[in-house]
C-alpha positions as CSV (number, residue, x, y, z in Angstrom):
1,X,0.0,0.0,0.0
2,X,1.5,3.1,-0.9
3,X,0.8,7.0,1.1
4,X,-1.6,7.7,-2.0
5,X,-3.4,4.3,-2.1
6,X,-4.3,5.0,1.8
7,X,-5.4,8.9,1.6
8,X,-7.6,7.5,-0.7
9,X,-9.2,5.2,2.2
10,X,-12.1,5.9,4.3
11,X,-11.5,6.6,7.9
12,X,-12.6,3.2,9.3
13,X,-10.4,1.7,6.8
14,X,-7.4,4.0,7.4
15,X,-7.8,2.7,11.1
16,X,-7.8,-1.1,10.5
17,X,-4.6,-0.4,8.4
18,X,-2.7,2.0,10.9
19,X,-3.5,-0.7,13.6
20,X,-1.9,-3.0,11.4
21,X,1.4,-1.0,11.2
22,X,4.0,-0.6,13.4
23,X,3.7,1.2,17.2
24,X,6.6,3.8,17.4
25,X,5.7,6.1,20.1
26,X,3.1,8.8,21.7
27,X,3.1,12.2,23.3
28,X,-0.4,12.6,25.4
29,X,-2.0,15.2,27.6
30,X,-4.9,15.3,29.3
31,X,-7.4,15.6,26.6
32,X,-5.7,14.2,23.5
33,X,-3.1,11.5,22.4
34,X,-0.8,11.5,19.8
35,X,0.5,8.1,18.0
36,X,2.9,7.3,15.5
37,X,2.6,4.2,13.3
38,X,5.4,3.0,10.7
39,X,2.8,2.1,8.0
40,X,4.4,0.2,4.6
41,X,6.7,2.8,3.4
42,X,5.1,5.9,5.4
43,X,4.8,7.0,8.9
44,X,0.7,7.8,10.4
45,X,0.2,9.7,13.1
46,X,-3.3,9.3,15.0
47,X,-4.3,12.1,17.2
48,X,-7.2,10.7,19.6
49,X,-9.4,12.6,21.6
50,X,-9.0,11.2,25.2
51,X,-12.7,12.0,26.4
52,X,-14.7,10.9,23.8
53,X,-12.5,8.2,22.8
54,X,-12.5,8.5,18.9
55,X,-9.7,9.1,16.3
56,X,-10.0,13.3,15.6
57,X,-7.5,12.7,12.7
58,X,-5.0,10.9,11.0
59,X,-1.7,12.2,9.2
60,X,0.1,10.7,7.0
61,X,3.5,11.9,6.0
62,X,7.3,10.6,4.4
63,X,9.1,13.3,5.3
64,X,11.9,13.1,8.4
65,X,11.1,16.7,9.5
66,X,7.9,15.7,10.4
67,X,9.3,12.4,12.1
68,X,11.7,14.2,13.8
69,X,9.3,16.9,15.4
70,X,7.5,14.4,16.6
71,X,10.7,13.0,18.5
72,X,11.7,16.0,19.2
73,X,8.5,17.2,21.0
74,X,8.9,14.5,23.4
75,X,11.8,15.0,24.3
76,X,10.8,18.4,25.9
């Protein structure tokens, strides 16, 4: 599955395959989590809403700047 065959998904279907992928880490607060998935050749990340329990969004990206704020955010 490439980034554009899985954009072209619906949500529910995005999900089953992000579950799928690979758990890389997560940066939370008190109201929303942040996941990040190693998908086929692409990174996900899932942004739940703590309180309602749902997904809010899901981004998927190939660039390392975007990996690396991720990483980068945690460590702070």
């Amino acid at each position: 599955m490439t980034l554009y065959d899985f954009v072209q998904l619906s949500q529910l279907e995005k999900a089953n395959i992000v579950l799928e992928g690979r758990f890389l880490s997560c940066k939370e607060d008190k109201t929303q989590t942040a996941v990040l998935y190693k998908v086929h050749d692409f990174f996900c990340e899932v942004l739940y809403d703590n309180i309602k329990n749902n997904i809010l969004k899901m981004k998927p990206f190939r660039t390392k700047e975007l990996l690396q704020d991720f990483f980068a955010y945690q460590m702070n």
